[in-house]
N, C-alpha and C positions, 0 to 999 in steps of 0.2 A: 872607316877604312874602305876603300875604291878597291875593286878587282883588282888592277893592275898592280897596287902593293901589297895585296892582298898572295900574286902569283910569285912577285918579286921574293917576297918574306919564304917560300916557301923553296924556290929554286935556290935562295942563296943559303941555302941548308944542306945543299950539293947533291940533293936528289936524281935518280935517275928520270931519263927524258918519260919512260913508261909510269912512272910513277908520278912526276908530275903533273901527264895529264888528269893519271887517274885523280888527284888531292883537285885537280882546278874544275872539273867535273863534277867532285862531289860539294866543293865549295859553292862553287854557281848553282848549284841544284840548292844548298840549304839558303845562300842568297834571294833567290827567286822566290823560295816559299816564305821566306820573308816579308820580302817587300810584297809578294799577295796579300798576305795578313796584314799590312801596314798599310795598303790599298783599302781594303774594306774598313778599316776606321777611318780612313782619310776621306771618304765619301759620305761618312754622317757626319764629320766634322766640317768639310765643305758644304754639306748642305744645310748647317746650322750658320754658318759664318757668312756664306755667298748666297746660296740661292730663298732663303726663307728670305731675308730681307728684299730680293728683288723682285719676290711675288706682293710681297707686303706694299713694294713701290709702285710699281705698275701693270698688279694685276688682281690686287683683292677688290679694285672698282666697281668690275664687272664680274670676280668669280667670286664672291665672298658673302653669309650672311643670306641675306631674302634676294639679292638679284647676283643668280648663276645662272649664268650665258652657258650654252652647249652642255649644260647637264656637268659642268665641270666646279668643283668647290675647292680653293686650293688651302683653306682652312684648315681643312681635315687632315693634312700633311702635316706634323708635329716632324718626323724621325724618316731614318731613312726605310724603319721596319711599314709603314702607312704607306709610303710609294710604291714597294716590293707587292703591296694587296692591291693596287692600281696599275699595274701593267700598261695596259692597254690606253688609259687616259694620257699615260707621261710617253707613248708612242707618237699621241695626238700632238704631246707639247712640242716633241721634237721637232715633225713635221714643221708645226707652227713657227718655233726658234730659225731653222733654215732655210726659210720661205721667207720670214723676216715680216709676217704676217700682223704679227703681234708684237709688241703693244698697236692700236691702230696709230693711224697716222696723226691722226688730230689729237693724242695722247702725247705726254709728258715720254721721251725717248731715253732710252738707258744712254751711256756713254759705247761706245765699240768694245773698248776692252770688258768692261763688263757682261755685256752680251755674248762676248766671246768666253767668257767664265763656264756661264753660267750653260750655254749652248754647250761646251764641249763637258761640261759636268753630267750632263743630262745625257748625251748622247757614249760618253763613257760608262754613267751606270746600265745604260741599255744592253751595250756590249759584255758589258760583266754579266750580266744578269743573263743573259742567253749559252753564256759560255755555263754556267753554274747548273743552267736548266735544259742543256743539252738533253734533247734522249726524254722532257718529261713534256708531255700536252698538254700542262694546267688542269686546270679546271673541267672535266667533262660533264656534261648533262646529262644526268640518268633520263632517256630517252625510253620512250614507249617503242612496242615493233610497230614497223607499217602495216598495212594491210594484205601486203601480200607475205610478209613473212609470217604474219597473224593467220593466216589463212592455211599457210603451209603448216604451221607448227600444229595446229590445232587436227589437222588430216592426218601428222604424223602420229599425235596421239592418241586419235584414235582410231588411225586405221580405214577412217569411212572419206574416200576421197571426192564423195560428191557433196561435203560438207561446204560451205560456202557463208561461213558466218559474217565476212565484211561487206555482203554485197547491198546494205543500206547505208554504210558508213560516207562520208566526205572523201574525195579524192586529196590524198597526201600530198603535202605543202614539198615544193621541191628549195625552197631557199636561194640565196645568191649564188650559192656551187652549182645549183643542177642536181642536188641527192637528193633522194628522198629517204634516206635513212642517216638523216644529220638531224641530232637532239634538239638543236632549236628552232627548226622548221618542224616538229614534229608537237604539236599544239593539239592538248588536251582541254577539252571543254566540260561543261556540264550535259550537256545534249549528248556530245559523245561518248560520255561517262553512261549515261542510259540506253544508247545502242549498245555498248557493250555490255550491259547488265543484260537486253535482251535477245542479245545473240547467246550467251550463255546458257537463257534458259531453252532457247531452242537446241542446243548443243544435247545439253542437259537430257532434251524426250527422246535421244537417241539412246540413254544408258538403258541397257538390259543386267540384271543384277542376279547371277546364278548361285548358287551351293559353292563355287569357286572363289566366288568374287563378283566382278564387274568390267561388261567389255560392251563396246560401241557396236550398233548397228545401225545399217541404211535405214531399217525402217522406223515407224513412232509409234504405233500402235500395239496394243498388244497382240492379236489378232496376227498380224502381219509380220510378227517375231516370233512368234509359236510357228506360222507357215514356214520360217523362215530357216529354224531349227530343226523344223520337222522333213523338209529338204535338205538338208545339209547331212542329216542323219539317213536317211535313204541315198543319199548320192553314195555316201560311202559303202553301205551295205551293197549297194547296188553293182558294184565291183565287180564281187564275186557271188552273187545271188540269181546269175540263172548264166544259162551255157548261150545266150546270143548276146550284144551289147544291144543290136538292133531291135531284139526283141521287146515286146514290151513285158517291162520288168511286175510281176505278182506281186501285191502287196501282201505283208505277212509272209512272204518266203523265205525257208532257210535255205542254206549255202547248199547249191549244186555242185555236186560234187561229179556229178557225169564228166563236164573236161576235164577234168583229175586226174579222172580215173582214165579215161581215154588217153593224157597225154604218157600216163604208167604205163598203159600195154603197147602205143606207140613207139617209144623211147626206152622200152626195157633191155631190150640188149646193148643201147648205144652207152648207157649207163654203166651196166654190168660190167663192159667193156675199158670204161671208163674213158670213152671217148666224147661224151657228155658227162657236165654235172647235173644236178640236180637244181642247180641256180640257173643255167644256162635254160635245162630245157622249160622252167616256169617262165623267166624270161621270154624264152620263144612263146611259148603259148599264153601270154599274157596272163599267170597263175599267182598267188602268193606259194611264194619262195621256202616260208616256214612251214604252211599247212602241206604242201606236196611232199618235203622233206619227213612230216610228220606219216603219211598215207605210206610214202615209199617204206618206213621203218616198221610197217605195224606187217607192210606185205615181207621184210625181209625175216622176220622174225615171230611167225605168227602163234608159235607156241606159249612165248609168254603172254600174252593177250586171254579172255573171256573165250569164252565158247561162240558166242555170237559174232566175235571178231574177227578170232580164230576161223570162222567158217565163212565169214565175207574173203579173210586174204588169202586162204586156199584157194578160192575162186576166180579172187583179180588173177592168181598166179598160174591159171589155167587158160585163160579168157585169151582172147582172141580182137580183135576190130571187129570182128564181125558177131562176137557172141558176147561182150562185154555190154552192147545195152539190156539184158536181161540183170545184170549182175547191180546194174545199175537202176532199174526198176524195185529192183530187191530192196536196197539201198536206202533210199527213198520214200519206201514205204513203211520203214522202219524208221526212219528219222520223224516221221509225220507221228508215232506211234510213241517214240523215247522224248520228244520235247514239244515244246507248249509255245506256243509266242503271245505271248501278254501286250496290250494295246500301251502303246509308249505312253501316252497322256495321261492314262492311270496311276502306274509306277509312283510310287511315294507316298499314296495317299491312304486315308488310315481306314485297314479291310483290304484296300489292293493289292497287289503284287509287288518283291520290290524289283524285280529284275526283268527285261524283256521277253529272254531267252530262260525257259523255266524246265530243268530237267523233269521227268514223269519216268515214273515209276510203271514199269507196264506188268512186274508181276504182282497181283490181286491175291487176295485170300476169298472173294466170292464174287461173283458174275451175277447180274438178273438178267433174263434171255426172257422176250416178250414175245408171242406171236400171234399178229392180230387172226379174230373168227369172223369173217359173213355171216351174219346174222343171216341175209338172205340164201346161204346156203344150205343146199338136200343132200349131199350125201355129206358123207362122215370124214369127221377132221383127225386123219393121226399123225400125232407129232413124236419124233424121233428123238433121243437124248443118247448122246456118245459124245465119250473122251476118249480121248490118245496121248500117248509122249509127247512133249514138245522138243524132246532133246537129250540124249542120255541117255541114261538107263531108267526105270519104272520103281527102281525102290522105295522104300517109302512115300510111294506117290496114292493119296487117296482123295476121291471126289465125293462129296455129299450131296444127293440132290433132294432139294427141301423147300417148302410152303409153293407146291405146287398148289395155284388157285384161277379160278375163271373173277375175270375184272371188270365193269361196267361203269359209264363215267355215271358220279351224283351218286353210287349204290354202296352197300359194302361187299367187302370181296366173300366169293364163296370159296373156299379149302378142296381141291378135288376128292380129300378124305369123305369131304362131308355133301359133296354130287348126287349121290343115291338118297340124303333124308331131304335133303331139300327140293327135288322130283318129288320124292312122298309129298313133302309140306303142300308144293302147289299141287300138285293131284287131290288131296283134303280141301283145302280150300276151294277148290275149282266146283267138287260135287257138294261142300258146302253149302255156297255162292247158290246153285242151282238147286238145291233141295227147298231153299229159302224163296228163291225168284220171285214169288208171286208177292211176299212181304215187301222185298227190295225195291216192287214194283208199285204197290199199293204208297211208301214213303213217297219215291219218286212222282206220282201223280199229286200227291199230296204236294210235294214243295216247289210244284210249278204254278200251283195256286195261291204262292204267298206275294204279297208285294215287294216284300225285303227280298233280299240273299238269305238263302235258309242257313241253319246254323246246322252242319252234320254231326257235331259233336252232340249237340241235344238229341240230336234226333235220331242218332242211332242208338244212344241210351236209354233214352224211351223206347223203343222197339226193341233193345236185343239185338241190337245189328252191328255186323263189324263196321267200323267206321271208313278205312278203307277200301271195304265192297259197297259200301254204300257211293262212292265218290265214284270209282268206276262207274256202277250201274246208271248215275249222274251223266257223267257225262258221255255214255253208249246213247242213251237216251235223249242226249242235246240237252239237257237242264245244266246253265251255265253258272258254274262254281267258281267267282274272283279269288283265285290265289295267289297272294304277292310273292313275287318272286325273292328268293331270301341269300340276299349277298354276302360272301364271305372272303375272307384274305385278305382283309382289308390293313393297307400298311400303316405302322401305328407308330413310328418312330419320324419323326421330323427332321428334318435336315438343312441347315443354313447357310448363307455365304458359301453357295458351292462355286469352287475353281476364286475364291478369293472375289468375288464379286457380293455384295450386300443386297442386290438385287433380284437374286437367284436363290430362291427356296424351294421346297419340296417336302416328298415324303418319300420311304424308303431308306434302304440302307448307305452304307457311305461308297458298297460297290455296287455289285446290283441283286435282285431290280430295282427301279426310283423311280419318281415321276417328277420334274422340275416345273417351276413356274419363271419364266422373265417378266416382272413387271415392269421393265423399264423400255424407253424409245428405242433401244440401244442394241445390235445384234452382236455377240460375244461369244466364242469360244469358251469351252468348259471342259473338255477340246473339242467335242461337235458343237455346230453352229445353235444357239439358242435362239433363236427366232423372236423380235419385239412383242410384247405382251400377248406371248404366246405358251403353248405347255410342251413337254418334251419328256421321254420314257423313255427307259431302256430296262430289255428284259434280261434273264440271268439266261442258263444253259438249261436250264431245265424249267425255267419258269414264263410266261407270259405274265404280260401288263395289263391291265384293263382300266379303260377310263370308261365311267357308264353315268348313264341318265336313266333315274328311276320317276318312271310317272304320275304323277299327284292327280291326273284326270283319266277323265276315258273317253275314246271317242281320234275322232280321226289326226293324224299330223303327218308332219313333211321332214324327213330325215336327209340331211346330207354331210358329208364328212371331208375330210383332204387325209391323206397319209404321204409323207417326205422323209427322207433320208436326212439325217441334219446333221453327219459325219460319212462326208460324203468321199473323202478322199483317203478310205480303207473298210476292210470288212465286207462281205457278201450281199449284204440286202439283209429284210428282214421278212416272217409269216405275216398277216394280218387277216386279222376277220372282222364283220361288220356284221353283229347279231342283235335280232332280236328275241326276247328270253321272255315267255309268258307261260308262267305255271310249270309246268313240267314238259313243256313246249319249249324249241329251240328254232328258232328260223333264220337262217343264214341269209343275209340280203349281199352280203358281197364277201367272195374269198380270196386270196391269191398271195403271190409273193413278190415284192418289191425289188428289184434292182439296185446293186449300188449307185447312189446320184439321182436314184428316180422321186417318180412324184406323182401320187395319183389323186383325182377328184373326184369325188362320188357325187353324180347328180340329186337331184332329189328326188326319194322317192316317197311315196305317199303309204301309210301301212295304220293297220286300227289297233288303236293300245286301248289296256284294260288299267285300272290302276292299280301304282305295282307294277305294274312291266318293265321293263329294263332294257335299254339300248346302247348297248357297248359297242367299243375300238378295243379290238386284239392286238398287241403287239408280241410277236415272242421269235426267237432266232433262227435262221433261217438254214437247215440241213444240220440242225446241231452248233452252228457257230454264231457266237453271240458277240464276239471283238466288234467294236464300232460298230453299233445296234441301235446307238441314240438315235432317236426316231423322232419328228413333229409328227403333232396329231390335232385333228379340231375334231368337232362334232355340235352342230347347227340343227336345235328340232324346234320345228314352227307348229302350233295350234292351227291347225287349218279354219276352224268353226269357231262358234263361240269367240270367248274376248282374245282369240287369235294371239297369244302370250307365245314368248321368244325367248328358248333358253341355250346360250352362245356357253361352249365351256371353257375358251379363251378369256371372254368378256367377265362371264361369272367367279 
């Protein structure tokens, strides 16, 4: 049936004009979608009937089998489904067919009408096929990024944009368009497969891996990531941790709270007024917002607050610009007294602290109060003991005062109970001593006559003699008594893999004091610097370090040492002494106090050891503060004489 009888059938049913378009509308719509579907069989069936045969005639010569000219096989073509996966080749054919290119000349020539078949078969299924594949891009190349996307992508993730992991790769292939981010110019190799293996691994020494997780940094080393952290951590502190920006900022300082307080007695009435807030005036003086908020509430309400509180914001609320730095001196000196600042690099480790900022407890249940005596002093030492309130009232308030005693280093203590028997004991002994002399004297000539070292334990057994008056009498006398000097403290606990390093050993405990050894080429934070196959100490709050050299000869040597700071960028410095220790002998060859960042070298001095003598490096903290204390230390004693033997305590 044709349209036209098709519209005829349908008007002579006497329909309205609006209704007959509407029927011939929807008749031509269902016609059309007809004949498409009657289109797409008629093209495998024309291409079974028409064009397979006319490739079979004059073109499987050259496209068929072992000799395929242009990469083209027209073989493989069975259906119209095998041309539809060939796009691109039957675009070639077309070209070919309407150029008239092919068959060539000196070939067997189709008929015209034929050619004309099969030419508009080919170029109608092309038409079809673009109308169907509207809107779709085929086939795309899963492509690699370029290099600058690679580049970029990698900075975004992590952060670090002086990362530059493509800069050994190959300049990107820009293709026939001019892109350089088209899939088929973008040509992976094996070589390039291994730059990017070892771009990766450099990518890789930037991961720093915390308690959090895992986050990128500029630097590679560790060393330079702890610095790195450890600035990042001060810049923030640094804020609000001292009243100039200019100033140079205290390490170990807590929060300043003088602009604070300043901009509260500044700004108190603009406030009260409520002509300022309290956001506004932090804002203006460059303050945290919450802590000022928090100061201002403790001044508006000081009743419910402690005592201690209670009597600082009666005081801001009194103060003045001009009398508010006393208030603030106060302040201050009670912040240094209620909290503790613990050395960051510690924090975690097991015996440390876990927290930076470490509340203290400043009321005590007992005090020890020390007061050194002048031994070289003549007249009489009286020492005063008084308490008072600290605040409140007195009730229930009582003080004990107890084991009062005189103290001497090396001796045991004497009890001031027990002052008057022990004047007695030495007054006996003293007329003892002298009642005896002439025996004490008669030994003494006797044992400067012996070849050996006399033994005073025989020989004051055999005579009756005290053996400690005998040893005085010795040596008033100049008869020289070798007595080894006898070390004690010795730290007995081992320590390994300190700060995660295998190389890093010692002795001591896991905080302090220790002594570390680096055996390795390698200088490393532990968080102070450890120095290549070098030693390093840090003392406690109350304790000194000692590295020593005990003498196996006698007879002349040559003593020199170094003392460094090897946590240099926090803490005070530290004490040190350079002694020599024979018998009950102490000789100080060098004393003083080191500088944060300093470094001192002790020449060599020349001094006569007995054997048994002992030549120690003192380390211990310097005004009481021990934070960042790790100290280098060497100590080099040469044999002046004789076989001239060299003991290095680095090296040993």
């Amino acid at each position: 049936m044709t349209l036209k009888n098709a519209i005829g059938c349908v008007v002579g049913k006497g329909s309205q004009i609006v209704s007959t378009q509407l029927v011939c509308f929807v008749v031509f719509c269902c016609f059309s979608y007809t004949n498409a579907a009657v289109s797409q069989d008629g093209f495998d069936q024309q291409f079974r009937l028409a064009v397979i045969p006319f490739l079979k005639t004059y073109c499987h010569e050259c496209h068929s089998g072992d000799v395929v000219e242009a990469d083209i096989n027209f073989t493989q073509f069975t259906s119209v489904t095998d041309v539809r996966s060939e796009i691109k080749t039957w675009v070639k054919v077309r070209n070919v067919l309407q150029n008239s290119e092919m068959p060539p000349k000196d070939s067997e020539q189709p008929a015209d009408k034929m050619h004309a078949v099969v030419r508009g078969w080919v170029t109608g299924f092309l038409k079809n096929e673009a109308k169907v594949r509207a809107g779709d891009p085929g086939s795309v190349v899963l492509r690699r990024l370029n290099n600058s996307e690679y580049t970029y992508t990698i900075r975004d993730l992590t952060g670090v944009e002086t990362l530059d992991p493509t800069r050994e790769f190959p300049v990107d292939g820009a293709a026939g368009e001019g892109f350089i981010n088209t899939g088929d110019a973008l040509s992976m190799s094996a070589n390039l497969v291994r730059k990017y293996l070892d771009a990766a691994s450099e990518i890789a020494k930037h991961a720093v891996f915390t308690p959090s997780g895992m986050r990128f940094s500029t630097k590679t080393t560790r060393r330079d990531v702890v610095d790195e952290m450890m600035d990042e951590i001060r810049g923030f502190y640094q804020q609000h941790s001292h009243s100039s920006k200019s100033a140079e900022i205290e390490e170990q300082s807590l929060l300043h709270v003088g602009s604070y307080l300043h901009a509260i007695v500044n700004y108190r009435q603009l406030i009260q007024k409520g002509e300022m807030t309290i956001g506004a005036v932090a804002s203006r003086c460059d303050l945290s917002s919450k802590y000022l908020q928090t100061l201002w509430a403790l001044c508006e309400q000081p009743q419910q607050h402690t005592f201690l509180l209670r009597q600082f914001a009666e005081r801001i609320n009194t103060a003045t610009p001009e009398t508010i730095g006393l208030v603030i001196a106060d302040v201050e000196s009670w912040q240094k007294s209620l909290w503790k600042l613990n050395i960051v690099g510690h924090i975690g480790r097991s015996g440390a602290p876990a927290a930076w900022q470490e509340s203290v407890n400043p009321v005590v249940r007992s005090v020890n109060l020390m007061q050194e005596i002048d031994t070289e002093q003549k007249e009489d030492v009286v020492v005063w003991l008084q308490t008072r309130v600290a605040g409140g009232d007195s009730v229930n308030d009582y003080v004990v005062w107890e084991s009062a005693r005189l103290e001497k280093e090396g001796e045991e203590p004497i009890m001031l109970a027990n002052v008057e028997a022990v004047y007695q004991r030495y007054v006996s002994i003293r007329e003892e001593s002298l009642k005896h002399a002439a025996e004490y004297l008669e030994v003494v000539a006797a044992a400067e006559q012996l070849d050996s070292e006399p033994d005073l334990k025989k020989l004051s057994s055999e005579h009756d003699l005290d053996e400690v008056a005998l040893r005085v009498w010795m040596s008033l006398m100049g008869v020289e008594i070798v007595t080894p000097f006898k070390i004690t403290g010795h730290m007995l606990k081992q320590t390994k893999s300190a700060a995660g390093y295998k190389f890093i050993n010692g002795w001591g405990l896991p905080a302090t004091p220790g002594l570390t050894a680096n055996s390795s080429d390698t200088a490393v934070r532990i968080p102070g610097l450890a120095h290549p196959h070098g030693i390093t100490v840090h003392p406690s709050p109350t304790q000194f370090v000692a590295t020593a050299w005990q003498s196996p000869i006698a007879g002349a040597v040559s003593v020199e040492s170094l003392v460094a700071d090897a946590h240099d960028n926090c803490g005070n410095g530290v004490e040190y002494f350079l002694r020599h220790l024979s018998g009950q002998q102490v000789n100080e060859l060098w004393h003083g106090e080191l500088d944060r960042g300093g470094k001192i070298v002790f020449a060599p001095k020349r001094i006569h050891v007995k054997k048994g003598d002992v030549v120690a490096v003192f380390i211990g903290p310097r005004a009481g503060e021990y934070s960042c204390d790790l100290t280098r230390v060497d100590l080099t004693v040469r044999e002046v004489d004789g076989k001239q033997r060299e003991w290095d305590l680095a090296k040993d």
